[in-house]
C-alpha positions as CSV (number, residue, x, y, z in Angstrom):
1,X,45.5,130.2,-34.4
2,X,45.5,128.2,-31.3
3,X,44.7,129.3,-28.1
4,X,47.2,129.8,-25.2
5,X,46.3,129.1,-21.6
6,X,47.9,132.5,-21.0
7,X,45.3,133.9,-23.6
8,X,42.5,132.2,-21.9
9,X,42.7,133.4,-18.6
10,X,43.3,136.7,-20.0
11,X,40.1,137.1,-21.4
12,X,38.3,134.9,-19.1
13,X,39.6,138.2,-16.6
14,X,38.6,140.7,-18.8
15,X,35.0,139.4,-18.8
16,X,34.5,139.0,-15.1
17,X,36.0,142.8,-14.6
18,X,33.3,143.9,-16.5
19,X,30.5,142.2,-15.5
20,X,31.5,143.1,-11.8
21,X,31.3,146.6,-13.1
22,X,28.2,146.4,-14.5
23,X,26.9,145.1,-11.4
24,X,28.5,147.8,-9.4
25,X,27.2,150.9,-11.4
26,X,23.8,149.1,-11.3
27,X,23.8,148.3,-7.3
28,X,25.0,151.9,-7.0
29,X,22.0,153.4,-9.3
30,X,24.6,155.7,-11.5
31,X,22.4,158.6,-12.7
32,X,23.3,157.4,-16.4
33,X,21.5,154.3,-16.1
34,X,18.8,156.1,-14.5
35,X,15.1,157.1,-17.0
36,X,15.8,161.0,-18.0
37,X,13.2,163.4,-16.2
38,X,13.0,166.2,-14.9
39,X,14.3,168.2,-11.5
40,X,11.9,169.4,-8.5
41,X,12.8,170.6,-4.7
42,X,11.2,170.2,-1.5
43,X,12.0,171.2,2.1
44,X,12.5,169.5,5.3
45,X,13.4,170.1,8.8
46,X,14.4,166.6,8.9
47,X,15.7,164.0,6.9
48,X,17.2,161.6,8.9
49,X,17.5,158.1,7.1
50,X,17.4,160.0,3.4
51,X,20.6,160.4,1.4
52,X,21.6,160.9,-2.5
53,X,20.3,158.1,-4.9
54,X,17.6,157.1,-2.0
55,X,13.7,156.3,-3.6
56,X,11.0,158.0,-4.9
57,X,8.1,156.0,-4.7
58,X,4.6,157.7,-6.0
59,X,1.4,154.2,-4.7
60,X,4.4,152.3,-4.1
61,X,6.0,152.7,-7.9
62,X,9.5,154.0,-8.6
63,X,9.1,157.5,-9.6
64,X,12.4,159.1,-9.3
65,X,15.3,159.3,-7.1
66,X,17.0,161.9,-5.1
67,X,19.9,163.7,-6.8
68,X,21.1,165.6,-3.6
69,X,20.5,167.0,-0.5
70,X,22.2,170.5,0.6
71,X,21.9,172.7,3.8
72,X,20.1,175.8,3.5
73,X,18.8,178.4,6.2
74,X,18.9,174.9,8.4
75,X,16.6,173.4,6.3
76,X,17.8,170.2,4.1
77,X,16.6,171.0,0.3
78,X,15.8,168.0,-1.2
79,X,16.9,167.8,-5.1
80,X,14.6,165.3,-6.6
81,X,15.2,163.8,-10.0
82,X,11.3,162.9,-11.3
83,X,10.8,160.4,-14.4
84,X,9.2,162.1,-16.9
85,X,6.0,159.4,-17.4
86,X,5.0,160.8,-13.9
87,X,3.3,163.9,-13.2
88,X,2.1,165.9,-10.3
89,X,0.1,168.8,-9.0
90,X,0.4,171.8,-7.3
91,X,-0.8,170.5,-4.2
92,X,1.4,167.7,-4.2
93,X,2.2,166.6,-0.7
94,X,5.8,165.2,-0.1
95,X,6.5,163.0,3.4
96,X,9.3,160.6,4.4
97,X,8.8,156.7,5.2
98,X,10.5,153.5,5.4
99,X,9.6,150.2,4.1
100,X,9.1,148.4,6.8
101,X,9.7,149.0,10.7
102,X,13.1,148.6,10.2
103,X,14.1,148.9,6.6
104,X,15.3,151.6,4.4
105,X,13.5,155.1,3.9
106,X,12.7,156.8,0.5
107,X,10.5,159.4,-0.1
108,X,6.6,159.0,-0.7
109,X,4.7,161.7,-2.8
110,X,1.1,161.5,-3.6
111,X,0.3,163.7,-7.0
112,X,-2.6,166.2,-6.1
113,X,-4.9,166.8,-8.8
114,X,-5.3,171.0,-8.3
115,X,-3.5,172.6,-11.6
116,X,-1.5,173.7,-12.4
117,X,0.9,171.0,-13.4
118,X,4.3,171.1,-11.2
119,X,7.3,171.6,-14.0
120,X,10.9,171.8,-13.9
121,X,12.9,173.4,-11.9
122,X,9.5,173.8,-9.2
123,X,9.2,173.6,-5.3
124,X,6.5,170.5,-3.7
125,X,5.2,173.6,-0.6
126,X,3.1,170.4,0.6
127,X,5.5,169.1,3.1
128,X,4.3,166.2,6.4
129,X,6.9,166.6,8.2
130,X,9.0,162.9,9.8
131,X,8.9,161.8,13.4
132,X,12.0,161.3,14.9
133,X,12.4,157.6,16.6
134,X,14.6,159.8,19.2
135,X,11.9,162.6,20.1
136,X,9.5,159.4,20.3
137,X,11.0,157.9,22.9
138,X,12.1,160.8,24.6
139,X,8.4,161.6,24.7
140,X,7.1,158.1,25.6
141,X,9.6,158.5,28.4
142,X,8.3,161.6,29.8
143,X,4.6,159.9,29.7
144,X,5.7,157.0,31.4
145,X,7.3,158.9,34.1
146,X,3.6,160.8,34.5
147,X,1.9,158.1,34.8
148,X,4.1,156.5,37.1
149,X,3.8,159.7,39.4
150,X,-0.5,159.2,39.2
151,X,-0.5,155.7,39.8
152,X,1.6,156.5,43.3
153,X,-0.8,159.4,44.1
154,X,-3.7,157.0,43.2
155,X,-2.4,154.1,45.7
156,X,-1.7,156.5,48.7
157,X,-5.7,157.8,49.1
158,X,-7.4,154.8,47.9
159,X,-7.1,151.6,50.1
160,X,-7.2,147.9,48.0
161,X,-10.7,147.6,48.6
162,X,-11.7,150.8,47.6
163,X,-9.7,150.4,44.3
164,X,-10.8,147.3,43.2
165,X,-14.6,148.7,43.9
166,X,-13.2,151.5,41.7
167,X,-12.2,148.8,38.9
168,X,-15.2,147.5,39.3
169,X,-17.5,150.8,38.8
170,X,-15.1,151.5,36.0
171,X,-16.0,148.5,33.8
172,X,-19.6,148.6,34.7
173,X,-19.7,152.1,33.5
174,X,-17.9,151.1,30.3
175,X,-20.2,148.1,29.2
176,X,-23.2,151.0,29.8
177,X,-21.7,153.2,27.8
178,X,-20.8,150.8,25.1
179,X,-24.1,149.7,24.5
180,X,-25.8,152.7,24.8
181,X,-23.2,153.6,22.1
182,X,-24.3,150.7,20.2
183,X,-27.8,151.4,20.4
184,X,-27.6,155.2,19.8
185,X,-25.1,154.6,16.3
186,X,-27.5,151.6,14.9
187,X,-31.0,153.5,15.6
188,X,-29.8,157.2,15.1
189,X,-30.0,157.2,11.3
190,X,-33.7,155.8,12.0
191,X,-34.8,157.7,14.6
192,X,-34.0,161.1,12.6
193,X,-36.0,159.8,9.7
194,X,-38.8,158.8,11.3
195,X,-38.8,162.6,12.6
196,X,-38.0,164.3,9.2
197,X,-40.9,162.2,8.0
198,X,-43.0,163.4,11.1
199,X,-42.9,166.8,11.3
200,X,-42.7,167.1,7.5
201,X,-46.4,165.1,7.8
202,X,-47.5,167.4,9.8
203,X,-46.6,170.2,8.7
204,X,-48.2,169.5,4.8
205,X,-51.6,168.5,6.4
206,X,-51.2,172.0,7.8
207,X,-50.3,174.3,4.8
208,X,-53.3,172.4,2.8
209,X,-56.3,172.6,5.7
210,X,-54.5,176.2,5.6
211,X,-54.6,176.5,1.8
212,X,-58.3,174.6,1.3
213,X,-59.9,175.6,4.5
214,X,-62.6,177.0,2.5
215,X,-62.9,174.7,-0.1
216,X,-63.1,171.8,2.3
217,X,-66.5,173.7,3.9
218,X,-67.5,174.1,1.2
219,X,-67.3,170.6,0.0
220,X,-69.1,169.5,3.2
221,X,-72.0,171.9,2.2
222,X,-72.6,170.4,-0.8
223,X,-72.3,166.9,0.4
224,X,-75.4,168.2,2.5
225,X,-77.2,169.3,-0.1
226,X,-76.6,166.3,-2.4
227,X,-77.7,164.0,0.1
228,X,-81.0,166.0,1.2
229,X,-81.7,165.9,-3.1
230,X,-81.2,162.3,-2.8
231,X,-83.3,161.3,-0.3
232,X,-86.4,163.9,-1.8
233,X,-86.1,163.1,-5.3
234,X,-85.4,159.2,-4.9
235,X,-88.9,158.2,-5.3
236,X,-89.5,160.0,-8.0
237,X,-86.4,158.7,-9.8
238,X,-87.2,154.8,-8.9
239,X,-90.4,155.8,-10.9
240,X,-88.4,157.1,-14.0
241,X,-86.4,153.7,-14.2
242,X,-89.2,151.4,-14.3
243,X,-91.4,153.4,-16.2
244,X,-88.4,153.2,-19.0
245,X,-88.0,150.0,-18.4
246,X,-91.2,148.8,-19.2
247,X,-91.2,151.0,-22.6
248,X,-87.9,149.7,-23.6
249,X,-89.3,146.2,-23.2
250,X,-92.4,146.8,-25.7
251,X,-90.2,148.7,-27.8
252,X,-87.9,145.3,-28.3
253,X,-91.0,143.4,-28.7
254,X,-92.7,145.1,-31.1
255,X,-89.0,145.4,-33.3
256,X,-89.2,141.9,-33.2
257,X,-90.8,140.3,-36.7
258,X,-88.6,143.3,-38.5
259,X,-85.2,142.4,-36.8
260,X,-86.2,138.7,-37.8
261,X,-86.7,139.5,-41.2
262,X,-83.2,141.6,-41.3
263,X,-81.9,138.8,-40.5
264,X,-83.8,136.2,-42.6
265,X,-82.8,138.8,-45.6
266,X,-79.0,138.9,-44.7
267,X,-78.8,134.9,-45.0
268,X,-80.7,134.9,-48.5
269,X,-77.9,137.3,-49.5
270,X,-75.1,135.5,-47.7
271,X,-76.7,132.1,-49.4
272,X,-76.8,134.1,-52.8
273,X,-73.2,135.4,-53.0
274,X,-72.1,131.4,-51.9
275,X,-74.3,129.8,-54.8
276,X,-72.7,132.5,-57.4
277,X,-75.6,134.3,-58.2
278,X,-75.4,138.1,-59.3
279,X,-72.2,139.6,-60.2
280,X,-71.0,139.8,-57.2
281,X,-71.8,136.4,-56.5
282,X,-69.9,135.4,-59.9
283,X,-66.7,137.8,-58.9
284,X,-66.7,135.6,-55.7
285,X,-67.4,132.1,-57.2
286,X,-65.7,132.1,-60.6
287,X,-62.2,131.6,-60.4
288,X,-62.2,132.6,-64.3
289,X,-63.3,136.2,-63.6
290,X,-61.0,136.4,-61.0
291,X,-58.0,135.0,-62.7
292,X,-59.0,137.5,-65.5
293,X,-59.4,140.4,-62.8
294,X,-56.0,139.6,-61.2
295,X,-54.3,139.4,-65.0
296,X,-55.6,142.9,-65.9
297,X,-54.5,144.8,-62.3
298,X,-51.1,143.0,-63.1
299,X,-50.9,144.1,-66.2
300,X,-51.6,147.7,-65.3
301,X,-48.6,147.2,-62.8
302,X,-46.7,145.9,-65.4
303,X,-47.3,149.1,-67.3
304,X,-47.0,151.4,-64.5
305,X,-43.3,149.7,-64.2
306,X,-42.7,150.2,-68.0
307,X,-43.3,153.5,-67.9
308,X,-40.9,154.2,-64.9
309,X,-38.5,152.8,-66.3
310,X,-39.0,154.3,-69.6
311,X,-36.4,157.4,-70.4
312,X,-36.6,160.1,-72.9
313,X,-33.5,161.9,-74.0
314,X,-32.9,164.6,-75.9
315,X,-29.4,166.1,-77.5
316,X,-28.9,169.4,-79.3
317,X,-24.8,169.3,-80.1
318,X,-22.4,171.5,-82.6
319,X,-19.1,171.0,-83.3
320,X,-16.6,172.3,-85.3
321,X,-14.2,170.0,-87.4
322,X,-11.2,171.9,-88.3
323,X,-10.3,170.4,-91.5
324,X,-14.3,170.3,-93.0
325,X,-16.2,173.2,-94.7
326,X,-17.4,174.5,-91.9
327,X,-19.7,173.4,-88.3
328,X,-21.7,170.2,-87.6
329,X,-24.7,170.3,-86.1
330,X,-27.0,167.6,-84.6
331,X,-30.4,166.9,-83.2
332,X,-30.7,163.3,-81.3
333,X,-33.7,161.8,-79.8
334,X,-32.4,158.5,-77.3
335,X,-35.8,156.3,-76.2
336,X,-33.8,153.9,-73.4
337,X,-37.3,151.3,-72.5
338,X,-34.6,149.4,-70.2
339,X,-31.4,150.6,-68.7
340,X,-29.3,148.3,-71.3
341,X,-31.3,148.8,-74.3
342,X,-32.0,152.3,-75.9
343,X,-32.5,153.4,-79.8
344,X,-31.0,156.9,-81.2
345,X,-32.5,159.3,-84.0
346,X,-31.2,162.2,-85.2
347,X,-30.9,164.8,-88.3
348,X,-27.2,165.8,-88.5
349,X,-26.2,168.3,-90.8
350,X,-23.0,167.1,-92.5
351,X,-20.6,169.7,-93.7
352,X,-18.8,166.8,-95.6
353,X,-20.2,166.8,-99.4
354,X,-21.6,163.2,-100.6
355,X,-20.5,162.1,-104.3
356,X,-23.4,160.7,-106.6
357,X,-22.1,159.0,-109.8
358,X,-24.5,159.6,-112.4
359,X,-23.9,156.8,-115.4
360,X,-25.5,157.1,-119.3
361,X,-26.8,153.7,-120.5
362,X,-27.0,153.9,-124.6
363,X,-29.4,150.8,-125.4
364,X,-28.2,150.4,-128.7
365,X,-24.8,150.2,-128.2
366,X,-25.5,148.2,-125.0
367,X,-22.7,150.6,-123.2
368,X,-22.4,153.6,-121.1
369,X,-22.0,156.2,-122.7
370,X,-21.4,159.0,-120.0
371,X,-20.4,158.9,-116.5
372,X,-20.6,162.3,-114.4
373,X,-20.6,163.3,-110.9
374,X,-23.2,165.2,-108.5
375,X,-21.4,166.7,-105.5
376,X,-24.1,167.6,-102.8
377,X,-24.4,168.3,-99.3
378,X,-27.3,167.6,-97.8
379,X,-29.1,167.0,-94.0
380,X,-28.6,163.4,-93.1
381,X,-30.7,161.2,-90.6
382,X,-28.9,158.6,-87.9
383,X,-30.9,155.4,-86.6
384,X,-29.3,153.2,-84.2
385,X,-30.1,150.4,-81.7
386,X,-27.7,150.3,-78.9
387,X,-26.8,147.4,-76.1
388,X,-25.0,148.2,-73.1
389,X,-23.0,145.7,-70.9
390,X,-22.4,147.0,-67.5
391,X,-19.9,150.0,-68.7
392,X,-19.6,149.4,-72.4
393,X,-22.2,149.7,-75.4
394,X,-22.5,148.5,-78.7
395,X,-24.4,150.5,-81.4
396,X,-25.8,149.1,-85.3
397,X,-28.1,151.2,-87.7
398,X,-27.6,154.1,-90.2
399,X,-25.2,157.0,-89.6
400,X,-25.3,160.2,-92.3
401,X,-27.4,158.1,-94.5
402,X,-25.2,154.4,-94.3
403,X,-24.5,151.5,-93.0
404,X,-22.5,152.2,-89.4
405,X,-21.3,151.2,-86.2
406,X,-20.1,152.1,-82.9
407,X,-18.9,151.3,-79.4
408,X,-18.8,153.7,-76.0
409,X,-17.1,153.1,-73.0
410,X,-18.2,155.2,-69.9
411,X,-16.5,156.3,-67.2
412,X,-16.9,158.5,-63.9
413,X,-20.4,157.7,-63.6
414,X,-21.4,158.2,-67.0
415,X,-20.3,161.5,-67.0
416,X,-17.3,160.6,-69.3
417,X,-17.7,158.5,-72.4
418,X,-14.9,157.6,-74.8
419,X,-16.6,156.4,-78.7
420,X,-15.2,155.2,-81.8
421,X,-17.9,155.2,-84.6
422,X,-17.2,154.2,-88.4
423,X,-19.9,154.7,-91.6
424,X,-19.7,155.6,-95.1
425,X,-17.6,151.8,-96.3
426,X,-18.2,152.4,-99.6
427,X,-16.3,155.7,-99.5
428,X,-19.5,158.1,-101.1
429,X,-18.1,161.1,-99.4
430,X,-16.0,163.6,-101.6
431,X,-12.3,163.2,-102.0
432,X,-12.9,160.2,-99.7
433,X,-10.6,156.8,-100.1
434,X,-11.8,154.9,-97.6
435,X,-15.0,154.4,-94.8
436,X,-15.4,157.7,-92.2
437,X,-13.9,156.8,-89.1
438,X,-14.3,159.0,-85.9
439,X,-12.8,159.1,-82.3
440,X,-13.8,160.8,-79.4
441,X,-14.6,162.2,-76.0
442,X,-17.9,163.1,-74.5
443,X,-17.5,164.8,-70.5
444,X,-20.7,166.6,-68.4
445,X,-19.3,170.2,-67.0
446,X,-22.6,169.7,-65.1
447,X,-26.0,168.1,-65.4
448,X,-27.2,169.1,-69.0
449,X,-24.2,170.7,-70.4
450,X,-21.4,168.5,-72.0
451,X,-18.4,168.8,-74.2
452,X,-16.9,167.5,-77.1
453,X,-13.5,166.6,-78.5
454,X,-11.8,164.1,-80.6
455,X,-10.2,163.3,-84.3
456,X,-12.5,162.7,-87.1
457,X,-11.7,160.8,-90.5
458,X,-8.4,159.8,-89.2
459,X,-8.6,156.9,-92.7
460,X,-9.0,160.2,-95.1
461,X,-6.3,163.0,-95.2
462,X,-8.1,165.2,-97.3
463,X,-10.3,165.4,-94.1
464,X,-8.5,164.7,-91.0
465,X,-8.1,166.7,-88.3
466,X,-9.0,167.3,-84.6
467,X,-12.8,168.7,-83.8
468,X,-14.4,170.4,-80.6
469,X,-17.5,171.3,-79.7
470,X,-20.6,171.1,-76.9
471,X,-24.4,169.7,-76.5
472,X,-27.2,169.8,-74.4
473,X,-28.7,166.9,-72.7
474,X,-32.7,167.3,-70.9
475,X,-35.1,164.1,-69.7
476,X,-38.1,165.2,-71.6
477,X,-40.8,164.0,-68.9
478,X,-43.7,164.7,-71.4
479,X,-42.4,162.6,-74.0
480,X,-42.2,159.6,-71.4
481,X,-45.5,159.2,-71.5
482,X,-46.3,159.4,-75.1
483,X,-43.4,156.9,-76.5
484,X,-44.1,154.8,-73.4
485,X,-47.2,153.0,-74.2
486,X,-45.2,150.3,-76.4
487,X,-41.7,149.7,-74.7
488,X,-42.4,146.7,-75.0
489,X,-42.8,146.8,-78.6
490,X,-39.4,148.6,-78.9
């Protein structure tokens, strides 16, 4: 559709009506566009200058504005609308100025900081109250006229000569005091210390010749009577001193030839351990001995860290298999010489009978005769060597008397473990088609006591079902030390 001019200056219209009103309600400070907050009131005698929508300013920041002014008991009440960002005291203090000498007034506040905290609806009672520019120069009138009446006084009784002597006197008087000012301000601060410092002197000597008056005679006394000792007893005393010194003398010569010979002895032995002689003179020289010495103490340490890091666990578990003849119990001992490498043996009782075939050989017909079947159940051992990687491990070894194998993942810490272990491939157990599989879960309640759960012989019907049960776990710190002097071996 094309455009008319019509059309054009239509809108063209349209657009500056309402930016003009924009500009209007924004030069006229609409509440609407103004930040929500909340209401307070203060009193004045006098608010000349001040009308609705006029500042609030709290250090020179927009703060608020003033929502109306009303007449009561001849006092103007102030309405003030306060942004809500701002907050003030009850001993707020509320004053009128202008910005500038001649420009617009607004109201100042300064906060307070005595709680409570002013809230809605609240009167500022901390009011300065505004100088009128009227009753100031109505009063710099009146003072004017005052001193116009002294001045005349002044010039009838004094004659020019006498008043300019006056002047005179005047300023002399002024530059006296003004230095003596000077002096007084710039020395008082040091003059009081320096008779703090004076009398507190003096009075401290006091209290302690008070205090030690008679300690101090006494002092004195026995300087007396140290130095009439001194001077009786010094002769004898010079005596003493050389007398010991002359004995001390004879005493160091006669030492002499031994002290020589200490010494003499002490380089033979010095000379002796150099040259290698004696076993401590070999322990020093031979670097064999010492190589050997320094082989052994590091193969104790060796040993010493074999046997810390050797572990000795052992497990007594039951559980109960809901599709066998009855509960399965097991005894495990776990050796673990490195924390990824540990070896398991155990008994296990297996409620699960075994099936022996029993065959006939007749040599003379060079057949079997007979075949016939021995159903037993018996207690069963368990061997394995296990390898873990980080959190998985492989077992290998016998399980319930065969060949088997196994896997664990752990979980939580090792305090969950999930295993899948298989034996019995050649199917020897009864009514049994194929190998014994078994899956499960092993989770610590707490630091010895765990639980069991899982499916067993999943491969066999005749067997399959779910099984629970429970163990205990101890460190056995006596064993350590008996399986640990071969983890090497292991």
């Amino acid at each position: 559709m094309k455009m008319t001019t019509e059309l054009k200056v239509g809108i063209f219209a349209l657009i500056v009506i309402g930016l003009l009103s924009l500009m209007t309600f924004w030069v006229g400070g609409l509440a609407w566009l103004k930040k929500p907050g909340y209401v307070l009131y203060v009193y004045f005698n006098n608010v000349s200058g001040l009308d609705t929508k006029s500042k609030i300013l709290v250090a020179g920041v927009d703060a608020g504005y003033i929502e109306d002014i009303t007449l009561v008991d001849g006092m103007a009440k102030l309405k003030l609308r306060i942004n809500r960002n701002v907050v003030l005291y009850s001993d707020a203090q509320a004053s009128i100025s202008s910005m500038g000498l001649l420009g617009e007034k607004y109201l100042d506040i300064e906060t307070g900081s005595k709680p409570p905290v002013l809230k809605d609806g609240q009167t500022i009672t901390h009011v300065v109250a505004s100088v009128s520019v009227d009753d100031l120069m109505r009063k710099l009138s009146d003072l004017s006229g005052s001193l116009t009446k002294v001045v005349g006084k002044v010039n009838e009784v004094l004659s020019p000569e006498q008043i300019q002597s006056l002047k005179t006197a005047i300023n002399n008087v002024q530059k006296i005091t003004g230095n003596v000012n000077t002096a007084v301000v710039e020395d008082n601060e040091r003059i009081k210390t320096a008779l703090d410092n004076v009398n507190s002197l003096i009075t401290t000597v006091k209290g302690m010749a008070r205090k030690n008056d008679k300690n101090i005679t006494e002092m004195l006394a026995n300087l007396r009577d140290l130095s009439q000792t001194l001077r009786q007893e010094a002769p004898s005393l010079i005596s003493n001193i050389r007398e010991t010194s002359t004995q001390v003398k004879n005493l160091v010569k006669e030492s002499k030839p031994g002290i020589e010979s200490i010494i003499n002895s002490t380089s033979q032995i010095t000379a002796g351990l150099q040259q290698g002689k004696g076993t401590l003179g070999k322990l020093l020289t031979d670097k064999t001995l010492y190589n050997n010495l320094n082989s052994s103490v590091k193969g104790l340490k060796d040993t010493f860290g074999a046997i810390n890091r050797f572990k000795v666990y052992l497990d007594f578990q039951g559980n109960y298999l809901t599709r066998g003849s009855g509960g399965e119990g097991q005894f495990l001992l776990t050796l673990q010489p490195k924390p990824d490498k540990y070896y398991i043996f155990g008994v296990v009782s297996n409620p699960i009978a075994r099936i022996d075939k029993i065959q006939v050989f007749n040599p003379q017909t060079n057949e079997i005769d007979t075949t016939s079947e021995n159903v037993h159940s018996d207690i069963e051992f368990l061997g394995q060597f296990a390898r873990r990687f980080e959190n998985s491990a492989l077992r290998i070894g016998v399980t319930d008397n065969t060949f088997g194998v196994g896997a664990d993942q752990f979980f939580l810490n090792d305090r969950l473990k999930l295993s899948i272990d298989a034996w019995d491939f050649s199917a020897k157990e009864a009514f049994a088609k194929h190998a014994h599989l078994r899956l499960g879960g092993q989770y610590f309640l707490f630091k010895h006591i765990y639980l069991n759960a899982g499916w067993d012989n999943p491969l066999n019907a005749h067997w399959s079902g779910p099984y629970v049960g429970g163990g205990l776990r101890f460190e056995d710190e006596d064993l350590k030390y008996l399986f640990a002097v071969s983890p090497a071996k292991l």
